[in-house]
MIVEX-304378 format. One record per residue: residue number from 1; residue in three letters; x, y, z of N, C-alpha, C in turn. Coordinates in steps of 0.05 Angstrom, whole numbers, plus 5000, padded with zeros to 4 digits. Each point is the difference from the previous one (the first is absolute). Layout:
// MIVEX-304378
<rec><i>NUM</i><aa>Ala</aa><n_c1>X</n_c1><n_c2>Y</n_c2><n_c3>Z</n_c3><ca_c1>X</ca_c1><ca_c2>Y</ca_c2><ca_c3>Z</ca_c3><c_c1>X</c_c1><c_c2>Y</c_c2><c_c3>Z</c_c3></rec>
...
// end
This chain:
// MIVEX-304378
<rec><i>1</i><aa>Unk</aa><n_c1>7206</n_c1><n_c2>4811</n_c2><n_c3>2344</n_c3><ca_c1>5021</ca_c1><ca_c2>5015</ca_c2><ca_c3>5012</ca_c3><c_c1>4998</c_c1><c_c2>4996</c_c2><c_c3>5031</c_c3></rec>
<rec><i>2</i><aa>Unk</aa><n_c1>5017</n_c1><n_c2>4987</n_c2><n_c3>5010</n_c3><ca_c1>5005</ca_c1><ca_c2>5003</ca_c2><ca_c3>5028</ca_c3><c_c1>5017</c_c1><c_c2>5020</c_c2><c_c3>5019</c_c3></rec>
<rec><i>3</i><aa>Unk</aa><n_c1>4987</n_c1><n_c2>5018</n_c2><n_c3>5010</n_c3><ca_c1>5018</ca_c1><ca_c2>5013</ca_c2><ca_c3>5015</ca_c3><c_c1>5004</c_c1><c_c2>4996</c_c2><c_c3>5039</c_c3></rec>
<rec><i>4</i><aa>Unk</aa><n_c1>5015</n_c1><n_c2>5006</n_c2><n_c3>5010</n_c3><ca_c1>5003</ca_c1><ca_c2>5001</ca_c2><ca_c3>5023</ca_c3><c_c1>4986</c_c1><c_c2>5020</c_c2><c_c3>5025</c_c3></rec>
<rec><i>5</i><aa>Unk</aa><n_c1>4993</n_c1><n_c2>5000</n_c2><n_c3>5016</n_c3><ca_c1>4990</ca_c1><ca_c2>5018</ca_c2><ca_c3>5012</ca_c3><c_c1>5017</c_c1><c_c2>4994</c_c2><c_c3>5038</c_c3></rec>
<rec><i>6</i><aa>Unk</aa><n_c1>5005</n_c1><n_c2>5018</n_c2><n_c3>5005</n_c3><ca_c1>5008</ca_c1><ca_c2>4998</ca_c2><ca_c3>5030</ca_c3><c_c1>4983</c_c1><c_c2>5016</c_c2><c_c3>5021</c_c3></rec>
<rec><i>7</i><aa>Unk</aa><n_c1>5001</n_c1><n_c2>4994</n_c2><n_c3>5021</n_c3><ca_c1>4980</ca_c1><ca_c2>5008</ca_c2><ca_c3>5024</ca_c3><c_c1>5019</c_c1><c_c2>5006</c_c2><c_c3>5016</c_c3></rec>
<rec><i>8</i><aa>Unk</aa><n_c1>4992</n_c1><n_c2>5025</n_c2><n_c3>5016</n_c3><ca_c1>5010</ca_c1><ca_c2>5007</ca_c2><ca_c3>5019</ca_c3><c_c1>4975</c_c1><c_c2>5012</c_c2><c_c3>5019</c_c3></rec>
<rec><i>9</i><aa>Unk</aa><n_c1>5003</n_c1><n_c2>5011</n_c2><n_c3>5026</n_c3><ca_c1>4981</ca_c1><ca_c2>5004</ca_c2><ca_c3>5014</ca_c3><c_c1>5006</c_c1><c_c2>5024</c_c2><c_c3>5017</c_c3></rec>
<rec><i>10</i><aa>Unk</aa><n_c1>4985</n_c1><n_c2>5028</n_c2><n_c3>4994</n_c3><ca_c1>5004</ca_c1><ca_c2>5022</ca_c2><ca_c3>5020</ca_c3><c_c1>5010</c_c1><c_c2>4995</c_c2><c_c3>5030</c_c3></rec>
<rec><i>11</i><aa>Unk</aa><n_c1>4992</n_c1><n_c2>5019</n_c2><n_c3>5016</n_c3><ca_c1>5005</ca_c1><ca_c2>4996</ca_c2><ca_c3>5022</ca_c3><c_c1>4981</c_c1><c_c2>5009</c_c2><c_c3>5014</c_c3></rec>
<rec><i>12</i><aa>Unk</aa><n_c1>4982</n_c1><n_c2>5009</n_c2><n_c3>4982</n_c3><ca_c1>4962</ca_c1><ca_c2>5006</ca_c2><ca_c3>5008</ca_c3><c_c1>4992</c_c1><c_c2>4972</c_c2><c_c3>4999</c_c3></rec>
<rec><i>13</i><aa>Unk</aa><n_c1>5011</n_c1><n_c2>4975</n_c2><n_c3>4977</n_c3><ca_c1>4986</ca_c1><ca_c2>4987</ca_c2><ca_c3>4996</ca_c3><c_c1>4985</c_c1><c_c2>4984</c_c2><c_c3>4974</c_c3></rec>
<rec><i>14</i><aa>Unk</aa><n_c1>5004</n_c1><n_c2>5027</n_c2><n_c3>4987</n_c3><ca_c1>4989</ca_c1><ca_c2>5004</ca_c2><ca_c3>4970</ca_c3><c_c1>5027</c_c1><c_c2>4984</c_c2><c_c3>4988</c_c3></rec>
<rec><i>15</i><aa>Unk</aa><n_c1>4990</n_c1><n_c2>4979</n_c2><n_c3>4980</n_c3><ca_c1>5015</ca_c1><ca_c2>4985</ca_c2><ca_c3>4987</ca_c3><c_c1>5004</c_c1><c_c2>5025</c_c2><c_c3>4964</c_c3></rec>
<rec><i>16</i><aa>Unk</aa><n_c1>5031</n_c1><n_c2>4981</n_c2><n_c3>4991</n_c3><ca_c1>5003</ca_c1><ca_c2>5021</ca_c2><ca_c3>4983</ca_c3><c_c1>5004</c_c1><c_c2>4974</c_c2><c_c3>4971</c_c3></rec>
<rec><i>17</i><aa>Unk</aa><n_c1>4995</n_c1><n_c2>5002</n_c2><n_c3>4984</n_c3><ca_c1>5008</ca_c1><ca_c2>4981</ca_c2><ca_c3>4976</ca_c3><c_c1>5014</c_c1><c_c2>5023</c_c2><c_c3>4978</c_c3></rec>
<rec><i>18</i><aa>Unk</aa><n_c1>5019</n_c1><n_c2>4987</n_c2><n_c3>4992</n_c3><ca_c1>5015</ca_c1><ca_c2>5011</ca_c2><ca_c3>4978</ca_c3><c_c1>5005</c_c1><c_c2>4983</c_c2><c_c3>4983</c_c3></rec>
<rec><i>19</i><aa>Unk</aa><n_c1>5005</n_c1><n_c2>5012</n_c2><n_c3>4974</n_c3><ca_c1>5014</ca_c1><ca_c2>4983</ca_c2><ca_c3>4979</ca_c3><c_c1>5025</c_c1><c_c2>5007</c_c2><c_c3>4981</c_c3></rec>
<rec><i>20</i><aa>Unk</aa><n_c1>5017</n_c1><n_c2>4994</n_c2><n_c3>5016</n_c3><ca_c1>5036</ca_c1><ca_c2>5009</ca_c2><ca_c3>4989</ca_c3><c_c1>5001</c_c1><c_c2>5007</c_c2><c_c3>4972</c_c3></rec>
<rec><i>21</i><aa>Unk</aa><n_c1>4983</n_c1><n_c2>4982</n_c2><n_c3>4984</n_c3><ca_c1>5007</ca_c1><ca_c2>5010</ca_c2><ca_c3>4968</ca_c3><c_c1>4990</c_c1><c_c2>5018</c_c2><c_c3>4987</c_c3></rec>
<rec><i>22</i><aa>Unk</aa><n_c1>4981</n_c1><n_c2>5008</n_c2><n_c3>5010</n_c3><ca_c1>4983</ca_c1><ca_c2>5022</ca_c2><ca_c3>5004</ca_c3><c_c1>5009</c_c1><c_c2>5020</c_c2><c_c3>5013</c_c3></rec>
<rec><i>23</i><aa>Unk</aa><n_c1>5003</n_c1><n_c2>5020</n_c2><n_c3>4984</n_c3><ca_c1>5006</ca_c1><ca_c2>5025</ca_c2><ca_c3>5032</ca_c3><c_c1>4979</c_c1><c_c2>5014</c_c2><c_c3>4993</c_c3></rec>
<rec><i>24</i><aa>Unk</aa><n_c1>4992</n_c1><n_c2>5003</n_c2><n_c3>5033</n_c3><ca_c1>4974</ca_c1><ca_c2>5017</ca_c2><ca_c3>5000</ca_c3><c_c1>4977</c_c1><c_c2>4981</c_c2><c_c3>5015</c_c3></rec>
<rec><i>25</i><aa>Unk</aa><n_c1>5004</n_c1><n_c2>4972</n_c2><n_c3>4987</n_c3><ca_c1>4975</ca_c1><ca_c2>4985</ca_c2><ca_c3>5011</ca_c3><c_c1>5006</c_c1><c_c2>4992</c_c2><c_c3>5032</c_c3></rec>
<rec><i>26</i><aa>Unk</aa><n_c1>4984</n_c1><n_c2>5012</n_c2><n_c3>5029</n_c3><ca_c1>5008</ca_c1><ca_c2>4997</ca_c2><ca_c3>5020</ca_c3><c_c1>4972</c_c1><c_c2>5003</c_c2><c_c3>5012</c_c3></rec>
<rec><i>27</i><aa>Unk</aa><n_c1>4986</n_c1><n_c2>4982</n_c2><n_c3>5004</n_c3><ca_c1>4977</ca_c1><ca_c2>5013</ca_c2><ca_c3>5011</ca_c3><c_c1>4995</c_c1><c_c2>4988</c_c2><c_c3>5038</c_c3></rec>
<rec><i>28</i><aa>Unk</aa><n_c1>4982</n_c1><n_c2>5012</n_c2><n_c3>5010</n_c3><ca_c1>4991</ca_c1><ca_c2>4996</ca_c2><ca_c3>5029</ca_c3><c_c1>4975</c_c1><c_c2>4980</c_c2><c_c3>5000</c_c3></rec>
<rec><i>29</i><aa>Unk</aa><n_c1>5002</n_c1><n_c2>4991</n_c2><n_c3>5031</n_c3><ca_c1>4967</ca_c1><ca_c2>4989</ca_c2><ca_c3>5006</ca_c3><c_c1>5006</c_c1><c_c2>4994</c_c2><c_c3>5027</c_c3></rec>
<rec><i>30</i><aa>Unk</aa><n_c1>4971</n_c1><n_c2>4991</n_c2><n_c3>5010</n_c3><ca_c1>4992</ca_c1><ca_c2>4995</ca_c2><ca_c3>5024</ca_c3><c_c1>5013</c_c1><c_c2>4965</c_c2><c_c3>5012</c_c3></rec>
<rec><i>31</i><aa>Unk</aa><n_c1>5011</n_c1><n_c2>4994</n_c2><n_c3>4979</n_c3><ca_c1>5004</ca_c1><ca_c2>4974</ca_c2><ca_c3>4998</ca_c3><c_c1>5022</c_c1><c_c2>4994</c_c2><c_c3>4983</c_c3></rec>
<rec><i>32</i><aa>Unk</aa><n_c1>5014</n_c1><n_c2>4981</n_c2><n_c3>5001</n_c3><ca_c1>5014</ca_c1><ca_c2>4986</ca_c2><ca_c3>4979</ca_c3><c_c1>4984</c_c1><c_c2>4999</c_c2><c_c3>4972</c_c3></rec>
<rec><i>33</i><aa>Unk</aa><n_c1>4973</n_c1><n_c2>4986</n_c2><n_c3>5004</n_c3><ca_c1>4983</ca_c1><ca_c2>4996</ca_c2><ca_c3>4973</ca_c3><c_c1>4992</c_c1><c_c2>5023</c_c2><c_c3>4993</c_c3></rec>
<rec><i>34</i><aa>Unk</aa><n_c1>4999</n_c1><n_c2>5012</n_c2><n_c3>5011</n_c3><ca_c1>4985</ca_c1><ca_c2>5031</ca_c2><ca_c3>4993</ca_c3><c_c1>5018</c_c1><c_c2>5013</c_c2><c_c3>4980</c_c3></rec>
<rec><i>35</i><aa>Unk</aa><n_c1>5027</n_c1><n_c2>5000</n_c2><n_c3>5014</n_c3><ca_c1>5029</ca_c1><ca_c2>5017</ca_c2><ca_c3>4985</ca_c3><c_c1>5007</c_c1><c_c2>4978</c_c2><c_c3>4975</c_c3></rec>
<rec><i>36</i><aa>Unk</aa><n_c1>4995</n_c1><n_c2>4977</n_c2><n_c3>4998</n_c3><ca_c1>5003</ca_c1><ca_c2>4987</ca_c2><ca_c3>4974</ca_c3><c_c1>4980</c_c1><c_c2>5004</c_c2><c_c3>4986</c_c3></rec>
<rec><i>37</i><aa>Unk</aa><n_c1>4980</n_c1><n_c2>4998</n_c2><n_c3>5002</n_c3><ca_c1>4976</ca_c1><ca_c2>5009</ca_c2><ca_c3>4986</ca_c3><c_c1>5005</c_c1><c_c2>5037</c_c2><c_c3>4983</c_c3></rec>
<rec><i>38</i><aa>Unk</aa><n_c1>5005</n_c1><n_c2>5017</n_c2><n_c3>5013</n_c3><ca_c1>5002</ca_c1><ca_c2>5025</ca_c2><ca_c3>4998</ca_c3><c_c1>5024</c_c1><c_c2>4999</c_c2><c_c3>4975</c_c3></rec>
<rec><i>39</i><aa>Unk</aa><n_c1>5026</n_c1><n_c2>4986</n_c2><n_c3>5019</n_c3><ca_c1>5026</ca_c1><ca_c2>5003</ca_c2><ca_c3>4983</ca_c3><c_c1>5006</c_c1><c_c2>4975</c_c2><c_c3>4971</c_c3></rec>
<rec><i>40</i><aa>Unk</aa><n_c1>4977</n_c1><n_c2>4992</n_c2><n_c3>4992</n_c3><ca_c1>4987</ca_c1><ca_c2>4983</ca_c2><ca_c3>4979</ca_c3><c_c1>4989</c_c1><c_c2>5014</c_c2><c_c3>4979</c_c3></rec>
<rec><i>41</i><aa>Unk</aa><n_c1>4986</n_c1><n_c2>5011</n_c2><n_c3>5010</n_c3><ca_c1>4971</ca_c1><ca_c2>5018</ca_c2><ca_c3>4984</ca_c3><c_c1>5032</c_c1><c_c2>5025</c_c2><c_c3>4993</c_c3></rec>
<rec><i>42</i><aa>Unk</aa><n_c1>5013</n_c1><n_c2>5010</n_c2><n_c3>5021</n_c3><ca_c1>5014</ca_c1><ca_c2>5023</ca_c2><ca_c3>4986</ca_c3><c_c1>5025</c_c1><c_c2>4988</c_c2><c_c3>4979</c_c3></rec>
<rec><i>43</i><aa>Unk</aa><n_c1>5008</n_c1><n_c2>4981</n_c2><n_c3>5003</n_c3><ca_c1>5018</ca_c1><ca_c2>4988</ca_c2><ca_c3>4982</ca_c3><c_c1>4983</c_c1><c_c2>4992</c_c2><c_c3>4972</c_c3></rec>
<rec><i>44</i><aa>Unk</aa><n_c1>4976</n_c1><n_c2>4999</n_c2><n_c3>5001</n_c3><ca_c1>4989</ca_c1><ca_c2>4985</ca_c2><ca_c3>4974</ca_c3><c_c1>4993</c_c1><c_c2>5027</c_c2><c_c3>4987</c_c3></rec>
<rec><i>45</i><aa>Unk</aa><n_c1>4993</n_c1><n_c2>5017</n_c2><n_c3>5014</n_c3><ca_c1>5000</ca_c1><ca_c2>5024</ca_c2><ca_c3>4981</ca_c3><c_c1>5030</c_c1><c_c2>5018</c_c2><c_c3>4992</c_c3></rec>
<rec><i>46</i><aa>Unk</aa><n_c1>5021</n_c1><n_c2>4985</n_c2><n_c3>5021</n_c3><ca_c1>5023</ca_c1><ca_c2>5016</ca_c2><ca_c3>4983</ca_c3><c_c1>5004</c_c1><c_c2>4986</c_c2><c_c3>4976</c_c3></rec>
<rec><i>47</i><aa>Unk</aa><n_c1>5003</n_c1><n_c2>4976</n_c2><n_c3>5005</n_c3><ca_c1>5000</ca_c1><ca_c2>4985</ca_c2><ca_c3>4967</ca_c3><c_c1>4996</c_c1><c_c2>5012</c_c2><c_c3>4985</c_c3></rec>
<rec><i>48</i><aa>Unk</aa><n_c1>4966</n_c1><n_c2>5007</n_c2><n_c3>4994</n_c3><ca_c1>4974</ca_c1><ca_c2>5006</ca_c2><ca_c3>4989</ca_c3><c_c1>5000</c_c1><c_c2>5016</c_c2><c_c3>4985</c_c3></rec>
<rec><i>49</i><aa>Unk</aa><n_c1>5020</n_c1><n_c2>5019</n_c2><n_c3>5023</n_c3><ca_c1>5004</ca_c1><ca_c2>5035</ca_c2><ca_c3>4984</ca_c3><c_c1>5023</c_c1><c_c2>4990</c_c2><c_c3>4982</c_c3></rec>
<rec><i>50</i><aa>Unk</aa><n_c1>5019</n_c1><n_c2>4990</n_c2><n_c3>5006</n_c3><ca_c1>5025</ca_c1><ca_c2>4992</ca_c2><ca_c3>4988</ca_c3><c_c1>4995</c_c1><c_c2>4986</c_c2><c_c3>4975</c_c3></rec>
<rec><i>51</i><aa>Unk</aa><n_c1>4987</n_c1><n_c2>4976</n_c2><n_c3>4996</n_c3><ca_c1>4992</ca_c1><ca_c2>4991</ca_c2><ca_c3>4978</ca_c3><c_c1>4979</c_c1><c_c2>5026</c_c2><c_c3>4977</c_c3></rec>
<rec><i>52</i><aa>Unk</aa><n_c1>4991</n_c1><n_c2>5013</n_c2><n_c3>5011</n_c3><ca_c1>4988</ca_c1><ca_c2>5026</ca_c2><ca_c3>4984</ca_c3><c_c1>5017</c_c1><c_c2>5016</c_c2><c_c3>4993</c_c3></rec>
<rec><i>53</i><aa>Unk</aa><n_c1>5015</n_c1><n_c2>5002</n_c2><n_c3>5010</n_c3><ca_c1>5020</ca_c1><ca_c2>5030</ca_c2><ca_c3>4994</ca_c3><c_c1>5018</c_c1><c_c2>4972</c_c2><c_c3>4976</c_c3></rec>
<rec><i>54</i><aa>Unk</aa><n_c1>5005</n_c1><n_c2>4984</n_c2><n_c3>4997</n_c3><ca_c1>5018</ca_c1><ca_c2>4980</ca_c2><ca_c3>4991</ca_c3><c_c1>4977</c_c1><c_c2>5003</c_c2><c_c3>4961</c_c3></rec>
<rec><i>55</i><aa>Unk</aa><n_c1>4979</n_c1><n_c2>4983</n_c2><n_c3>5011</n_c3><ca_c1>4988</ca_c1><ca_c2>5008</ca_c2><ca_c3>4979</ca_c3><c_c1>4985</c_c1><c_c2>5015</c_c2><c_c3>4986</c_c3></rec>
<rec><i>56</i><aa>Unk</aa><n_c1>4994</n_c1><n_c2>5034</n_c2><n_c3>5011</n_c3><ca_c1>5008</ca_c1><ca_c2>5024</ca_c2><ca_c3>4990</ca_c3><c_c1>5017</c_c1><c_c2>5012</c_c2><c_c3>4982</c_c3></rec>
<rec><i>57</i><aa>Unk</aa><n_c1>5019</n_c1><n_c2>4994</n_c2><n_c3>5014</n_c3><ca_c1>5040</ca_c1><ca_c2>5005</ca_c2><ca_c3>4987</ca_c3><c_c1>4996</c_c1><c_c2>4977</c_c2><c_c3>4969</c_c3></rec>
<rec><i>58</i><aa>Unk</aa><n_c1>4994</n_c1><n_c2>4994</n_c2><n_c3>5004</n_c3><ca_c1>5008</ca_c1><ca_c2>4965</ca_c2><ca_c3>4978</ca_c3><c_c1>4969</c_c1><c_c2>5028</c_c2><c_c3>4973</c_c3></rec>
<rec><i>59</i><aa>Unk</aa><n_c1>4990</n_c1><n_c2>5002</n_c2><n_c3>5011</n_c3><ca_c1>4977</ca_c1><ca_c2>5016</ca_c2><ca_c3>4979</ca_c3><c_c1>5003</c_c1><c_c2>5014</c_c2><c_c3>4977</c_c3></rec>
// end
């Protein structure tokens, strides 16, 4: 699965990563890599939960 992620950047500085298909997944960092890293790790666990609750329901 490939998803998209976009960057934008405070005005402190603090970079922001989001992921459109995802709502909810939006995370911060000190860095560009930092906020992809963060907004990665939080997208793989929305999956994560999503694929659980998927095959729960199917039970």
């Amino acid at each position: 699965m490939k998803l998209r992620v976009e960057f934008d950047r405070e005005t402190d500085g603090r970079w922001i990563a989001e992921v459109p298909k995802l709502p909810g997944v939006l995370a911060y960092g000190k860095t560009r890599a930092e906020a992809l890293a963060a907004g990665e790790a939080l997208a793989l666990r929305v999956i994560a939960d999503r694929e659980g609750q998927i095959t729960h329901r199917g039970k």
